[in-house]
C-alpha positions in Angstrom: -69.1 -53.4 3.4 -68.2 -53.3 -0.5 -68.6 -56.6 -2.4 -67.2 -57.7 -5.3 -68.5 -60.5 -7.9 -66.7 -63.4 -8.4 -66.8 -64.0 -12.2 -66.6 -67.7 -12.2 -70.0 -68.2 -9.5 -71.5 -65.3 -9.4 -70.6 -65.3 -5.5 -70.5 -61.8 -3.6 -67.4 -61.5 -1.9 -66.3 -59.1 0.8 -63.2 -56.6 -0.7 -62.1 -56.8 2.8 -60.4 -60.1 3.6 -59.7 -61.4 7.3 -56.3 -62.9 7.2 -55.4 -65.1 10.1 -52.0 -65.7 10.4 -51.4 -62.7 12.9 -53.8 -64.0 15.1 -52.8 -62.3 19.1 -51.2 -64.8 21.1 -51.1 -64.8 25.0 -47.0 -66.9 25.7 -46.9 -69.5 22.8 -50.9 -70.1 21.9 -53.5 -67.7 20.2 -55.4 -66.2 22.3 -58.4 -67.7 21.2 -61.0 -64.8 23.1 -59.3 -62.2 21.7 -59.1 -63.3 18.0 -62.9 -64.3 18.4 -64.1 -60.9 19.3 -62.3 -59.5 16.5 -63.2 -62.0 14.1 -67.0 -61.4 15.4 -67.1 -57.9 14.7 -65.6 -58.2 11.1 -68.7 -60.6 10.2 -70.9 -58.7 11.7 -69.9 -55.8 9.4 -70.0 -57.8 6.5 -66.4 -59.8 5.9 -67.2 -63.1 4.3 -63.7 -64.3 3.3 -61.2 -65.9 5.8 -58.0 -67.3 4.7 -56.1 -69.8 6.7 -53.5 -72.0 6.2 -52.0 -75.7 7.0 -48.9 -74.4 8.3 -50.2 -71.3 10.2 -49.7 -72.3 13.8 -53.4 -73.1 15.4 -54.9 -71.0 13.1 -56.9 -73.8 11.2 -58.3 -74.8 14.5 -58.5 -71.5 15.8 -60.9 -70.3 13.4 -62.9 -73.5 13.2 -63.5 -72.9 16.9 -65.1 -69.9 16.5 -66.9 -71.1 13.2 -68.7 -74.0 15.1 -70.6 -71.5 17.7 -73.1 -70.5 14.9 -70.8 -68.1 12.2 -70.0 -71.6 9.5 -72.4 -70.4 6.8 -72.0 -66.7 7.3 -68.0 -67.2 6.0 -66.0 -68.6 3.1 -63.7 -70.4 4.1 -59.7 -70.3 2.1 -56.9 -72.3 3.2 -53.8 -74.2 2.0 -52.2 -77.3 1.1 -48.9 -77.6 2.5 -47.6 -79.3 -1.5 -44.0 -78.4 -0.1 -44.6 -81.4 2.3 -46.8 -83.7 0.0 -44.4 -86.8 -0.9 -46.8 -89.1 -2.2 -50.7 -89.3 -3.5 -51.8 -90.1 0.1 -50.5 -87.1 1.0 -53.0 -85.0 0.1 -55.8 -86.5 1.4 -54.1 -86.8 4.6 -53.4 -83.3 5.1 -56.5 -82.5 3.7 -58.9 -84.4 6.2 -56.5 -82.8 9.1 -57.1 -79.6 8.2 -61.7 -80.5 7.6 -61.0 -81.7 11.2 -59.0 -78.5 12.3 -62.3 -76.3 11.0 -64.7 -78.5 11.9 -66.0 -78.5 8.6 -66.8 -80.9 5.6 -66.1 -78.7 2.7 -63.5 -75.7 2.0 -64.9 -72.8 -0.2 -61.6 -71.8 -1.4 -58.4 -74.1 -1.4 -55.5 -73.1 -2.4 -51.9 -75.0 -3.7 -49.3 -72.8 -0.7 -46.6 -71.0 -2.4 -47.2 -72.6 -5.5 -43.7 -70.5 -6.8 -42.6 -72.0 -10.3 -44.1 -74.6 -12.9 -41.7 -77.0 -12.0 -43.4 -77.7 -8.6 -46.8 -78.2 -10.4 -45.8 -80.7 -12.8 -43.9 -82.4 -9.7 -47.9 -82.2 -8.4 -49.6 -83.6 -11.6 -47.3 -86.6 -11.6 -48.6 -87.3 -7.9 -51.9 -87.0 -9.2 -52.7 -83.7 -7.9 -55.5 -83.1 -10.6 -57.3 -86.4 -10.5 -57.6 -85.8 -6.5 -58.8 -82.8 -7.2 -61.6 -83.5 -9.3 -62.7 -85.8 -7.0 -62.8 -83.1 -3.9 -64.8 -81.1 -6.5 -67.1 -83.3 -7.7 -67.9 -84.6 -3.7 -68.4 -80.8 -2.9 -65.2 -81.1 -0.2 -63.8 -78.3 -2.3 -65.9 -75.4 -4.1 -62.8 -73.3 -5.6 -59.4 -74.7 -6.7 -56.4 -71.9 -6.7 -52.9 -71.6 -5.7 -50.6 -68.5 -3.7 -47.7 -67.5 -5.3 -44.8 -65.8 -4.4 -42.1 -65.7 -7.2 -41.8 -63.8 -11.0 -44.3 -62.4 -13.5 -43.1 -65.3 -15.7 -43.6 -68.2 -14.0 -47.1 -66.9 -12.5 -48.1 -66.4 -16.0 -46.8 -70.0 -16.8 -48.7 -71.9 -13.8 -51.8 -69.2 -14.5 -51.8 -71.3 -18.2 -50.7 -74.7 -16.6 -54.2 -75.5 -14.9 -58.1 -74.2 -14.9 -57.6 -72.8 -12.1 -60.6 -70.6 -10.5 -58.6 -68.1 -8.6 -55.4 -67.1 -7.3 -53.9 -65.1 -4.4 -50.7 -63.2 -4.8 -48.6 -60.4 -3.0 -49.4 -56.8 -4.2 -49.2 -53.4 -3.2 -48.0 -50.0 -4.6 -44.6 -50.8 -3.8 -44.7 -54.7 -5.6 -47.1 -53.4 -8.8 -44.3 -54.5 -10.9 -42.5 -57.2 -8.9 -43.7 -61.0 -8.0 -46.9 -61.6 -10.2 -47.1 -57.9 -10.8 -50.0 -55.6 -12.3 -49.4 -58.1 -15.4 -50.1 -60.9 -13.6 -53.2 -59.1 -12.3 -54.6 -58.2 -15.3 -54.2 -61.7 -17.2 -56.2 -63.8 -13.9 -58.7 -60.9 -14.8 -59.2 -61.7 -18.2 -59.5 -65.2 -17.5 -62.4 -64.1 -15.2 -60.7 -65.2 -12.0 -61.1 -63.7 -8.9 -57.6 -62.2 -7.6 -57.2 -62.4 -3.6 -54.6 -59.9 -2.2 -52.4 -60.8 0.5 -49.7 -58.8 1.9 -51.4 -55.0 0.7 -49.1 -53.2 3.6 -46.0 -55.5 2.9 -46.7 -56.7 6.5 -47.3 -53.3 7.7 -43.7 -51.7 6.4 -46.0 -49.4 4.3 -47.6 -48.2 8.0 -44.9 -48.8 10.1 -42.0 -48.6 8.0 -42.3 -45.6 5.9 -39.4 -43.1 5.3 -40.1 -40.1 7.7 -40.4 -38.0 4.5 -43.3 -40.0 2.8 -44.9 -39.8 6.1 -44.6 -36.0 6.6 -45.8 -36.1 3.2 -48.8 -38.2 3.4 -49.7 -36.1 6.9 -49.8 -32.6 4.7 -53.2 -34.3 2.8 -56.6 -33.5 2.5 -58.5 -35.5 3.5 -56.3 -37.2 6.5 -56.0 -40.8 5.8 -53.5 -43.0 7.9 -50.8 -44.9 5.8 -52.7 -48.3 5.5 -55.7 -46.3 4.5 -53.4 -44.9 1.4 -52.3 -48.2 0.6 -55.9 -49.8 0.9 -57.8 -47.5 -0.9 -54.7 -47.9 -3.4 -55.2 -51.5 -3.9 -59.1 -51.2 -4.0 -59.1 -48.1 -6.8 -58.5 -50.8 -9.1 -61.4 -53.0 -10.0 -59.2 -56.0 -11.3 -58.6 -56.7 -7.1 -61.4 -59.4 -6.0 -60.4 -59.1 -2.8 -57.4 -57.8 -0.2 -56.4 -59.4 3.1 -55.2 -57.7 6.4 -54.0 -59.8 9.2 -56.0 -58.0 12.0 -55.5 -58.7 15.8 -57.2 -55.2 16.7 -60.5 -54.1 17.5 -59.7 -50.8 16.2 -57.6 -52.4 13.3 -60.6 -54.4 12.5 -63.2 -51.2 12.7 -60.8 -49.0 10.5 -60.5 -51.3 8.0 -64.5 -52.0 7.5 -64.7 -48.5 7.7 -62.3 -47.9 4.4 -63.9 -51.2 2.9 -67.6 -49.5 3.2 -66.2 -46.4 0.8 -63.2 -47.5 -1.3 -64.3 -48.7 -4.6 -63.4 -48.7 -8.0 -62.4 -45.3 -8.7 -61.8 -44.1 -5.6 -58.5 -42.2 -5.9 -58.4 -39.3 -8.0 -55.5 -38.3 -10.1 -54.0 -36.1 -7.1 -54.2 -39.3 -5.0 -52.2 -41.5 -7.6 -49.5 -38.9 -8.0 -49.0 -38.9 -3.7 -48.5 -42.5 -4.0 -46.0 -41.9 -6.9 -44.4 -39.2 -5.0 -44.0 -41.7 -1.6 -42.8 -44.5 -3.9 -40.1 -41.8 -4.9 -39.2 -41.4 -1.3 -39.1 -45.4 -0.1 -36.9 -46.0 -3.8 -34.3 -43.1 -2.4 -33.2 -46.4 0.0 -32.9 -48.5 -2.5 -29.7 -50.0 -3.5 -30.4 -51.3 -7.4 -32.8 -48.9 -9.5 -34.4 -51.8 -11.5 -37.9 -51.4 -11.9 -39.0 -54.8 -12.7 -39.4 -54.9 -16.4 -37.7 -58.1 -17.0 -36.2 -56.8 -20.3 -32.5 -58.9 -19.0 -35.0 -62.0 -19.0 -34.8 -64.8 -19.5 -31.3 -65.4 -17.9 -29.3 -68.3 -19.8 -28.2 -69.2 -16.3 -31.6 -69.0 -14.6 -31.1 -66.1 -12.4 -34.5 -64.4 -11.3 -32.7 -61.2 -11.7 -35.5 -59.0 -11.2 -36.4 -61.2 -8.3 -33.3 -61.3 -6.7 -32.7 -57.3 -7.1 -36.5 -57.0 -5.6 -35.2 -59.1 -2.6 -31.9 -57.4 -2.4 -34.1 -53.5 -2.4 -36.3 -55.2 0.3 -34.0 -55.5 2.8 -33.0 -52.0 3.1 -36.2 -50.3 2.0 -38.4 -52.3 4.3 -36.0 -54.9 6.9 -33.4 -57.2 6.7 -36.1 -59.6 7.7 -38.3 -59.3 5.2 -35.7 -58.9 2.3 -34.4 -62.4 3.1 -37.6 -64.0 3.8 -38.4 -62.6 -0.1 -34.5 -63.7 -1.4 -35.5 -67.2 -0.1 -39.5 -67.3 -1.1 -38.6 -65.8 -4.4 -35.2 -67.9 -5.5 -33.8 -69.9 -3.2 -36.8 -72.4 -2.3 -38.1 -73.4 -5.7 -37.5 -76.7 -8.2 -35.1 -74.8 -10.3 -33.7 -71.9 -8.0 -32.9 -68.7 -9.4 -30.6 -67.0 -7.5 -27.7 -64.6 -7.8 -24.8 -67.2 -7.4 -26.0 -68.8 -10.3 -24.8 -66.1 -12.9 -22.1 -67.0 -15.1 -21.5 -63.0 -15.9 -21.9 -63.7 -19.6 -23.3 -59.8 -19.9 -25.8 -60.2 -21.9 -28.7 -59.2 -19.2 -26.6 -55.7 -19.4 -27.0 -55.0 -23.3 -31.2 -55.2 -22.7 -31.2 -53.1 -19.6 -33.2 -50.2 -20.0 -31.6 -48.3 -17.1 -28.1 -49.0 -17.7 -27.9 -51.2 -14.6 -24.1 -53.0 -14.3 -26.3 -56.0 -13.8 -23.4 -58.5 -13.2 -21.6 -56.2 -11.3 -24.8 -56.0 -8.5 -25.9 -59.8 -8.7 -22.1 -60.1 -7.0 -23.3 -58.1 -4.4 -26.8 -59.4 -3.9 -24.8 -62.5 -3.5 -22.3 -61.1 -1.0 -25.3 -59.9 1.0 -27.8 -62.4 0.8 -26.4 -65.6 0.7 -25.0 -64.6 3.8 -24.1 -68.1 6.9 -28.0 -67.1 8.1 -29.3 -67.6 4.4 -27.6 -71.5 3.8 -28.8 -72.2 7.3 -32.5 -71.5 6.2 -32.7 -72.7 2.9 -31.0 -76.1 4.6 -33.7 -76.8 6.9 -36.1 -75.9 4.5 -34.6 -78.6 2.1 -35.4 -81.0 4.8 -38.8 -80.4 5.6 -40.0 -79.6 2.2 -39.4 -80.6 -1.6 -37.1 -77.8 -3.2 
């Protein structure tokens, strides 16, 4: 197993994160044996980092299950406040000693703000008091690392990255998102500040495996060396020595053994210039699906309506390069549930997104269909009953 050194402590942390929200389940529970003997072969070849979350079904208590019969100090520990749910200064705490209980634990290594999407929600979180509570967990040990997950644009993860001193963060990126959500921008400025950057979603939930175009696969099959498709986008991710560390939902054996196997030889550096230009070549073949050809530079930004409009056109691609599923999952993460949202039905087709558009995109013209498509009966259903559980 490959480490990598988190700036901020000094602390050795494995590239190869376990994530465990796609824990096997056997009818509506985790399967609890299972998900320990994969989670016992990953330590025992070296993974350090687990990442959890409030509102992952039994995963908190999964995990400190297995913890308790001996692995506690062999693991850090990352999970999530729920903020979405936090209503009042109590709150926190409450949720907090919950999930210590769920883990059997008394501290958390690395805790994280869930979704933390757009600077409005933080300063909705600094008025509860978020950062005095904080201090406190610190400065009692109950929390070693403060950061936040963020799903949303380059410029409001640059905002909150400036908005708090924050010691890591955890954002979506892959080959086919290096210039959507926080980006390789977003990347590069947590690395300058000396955080450590925690990947989640490096597969896009395994549509770079499972999902590919037939011709990026045929393509990626004619290589030499073979690799497998989530090897590509691993060793991708890893080539670049501003990643800290990447996560992979595993609920395999195998899974688990092929990805310690590519995390034992995938360092910084390890794709050559023939290997970059494959990449570019199957990017090529997943964009052939794609209905808007914006590539994410945010030149039409900012929107005098607030419309995301790189967000919402990276939602709107989703749905037909990788699922309908995951493009309105995105629409809604991305948008829709946020303080302000940002999405298409909010433009006021004033043009003057078009006259900064480096590819000539008839921006108004396609925001009218990312509306037609997205904010489709299932999308108001969702974002409803998210309104009533959470704070957007």
């Amino acid at each position: 197993m490959l480490y990598r050194t988190n700036a901020r402590n000094q602390q050795q942390l494995s590239i190869l994160g376990y994530g465990c929200l796609r824990y096997s389940r056997k009818g509506t529970s985790i399967d609890q044996a299972k998900a320990e003997q994969e989670m016992r072969i990953a330590i025992e070849h070296g993974v350090n980092y687990f990442d959890t979350a409030y509102t992952y079904g039994g995963s908190e208590a999964c995990l400190g299950k297995f913890l308790a019969k001996g692995y506690r100090d062999k693991v850090n520990i990352a999970t999530k406040l729920p903020h979405y749910y936090v209503k009042a200064q109590g709150d926190m705490e409450r949720y907090f000693q919950e999930q210590l209980e769920r883990l059997q634990t008394d501290h958390v290594e690395y805790y994280l703000m869930h979704m933390l999407n757009d600077i409005a929600a933080w300063e909705r979180l600094k008025e509860l008091g978020i950062t005095e509570w904080i201090a406190k967990k610190k400065e009692k040990e109950q929390i070693m690392n403060i950061g936040f997950s963020f799903h949303g644009n380059t410029n409001n993860f640059l905002k909150i990255l400036e908005a708090y001193d924050w010691d890591f963060c955890q954002i979506q990126y892959n080959y086919m998102d290096e210039h959507s959500q926080a980006g390789r921008k977003g990347l590069m400025r947590a690395h300058e500040k000396g955080m450590p950057v925690i990947i989640m979603e490096p597969l896009r939930g395994g549509r770079l495996v499972q999902g590919l175009p037939k011709t990026a696969v045929r393509l990626l099959e004619r290589q030499n060396p073979k690799r497998s498709p989530a090897e590509w986008g691993l060793r991708w991710l890893w080539n670049q020595p501003e990643v800290t560390v990447v996560l992979s939902g595993m609920n395999d054996a195998a899974q688990v053994e092929e990805n310690v196997r590519i995390a034992s030889e995938a360092d910084a550096g390890c794709m050559n210039e023939h290997d970059l230009e494959v990449i570019e070549q199957v990017k090529g073949e997943i964009n052939r699906y794609m209905k808007v050809p914006c590539t994410g530079c945010a030149y039409c930004m900012p929107c005098p309506a607030g419309v995301d409009i790189p967000g919402c056109f990276s939602a709107y691609n989703a749905r037909y390069t990788d699922s309908w599923y995951q493009g309105m999952k995105t629409y809604l993460m991305c948008t829709s549930l946020k303080t302000n949202p940002t999405n298409a039905s909010k433009c006021i087709k004033c043009g003057k997104c078009e006259q900064h558009c480096p590819q000539g995109i008839s921006i108004r013209k396609e925001l009218q269909q990312v509306k037609k498509k997205m904010e489709n009966p299932a999308y108001h259903i969702a974002r409803a009953v998210s309104k009533r559980i959470g704070n957007y």
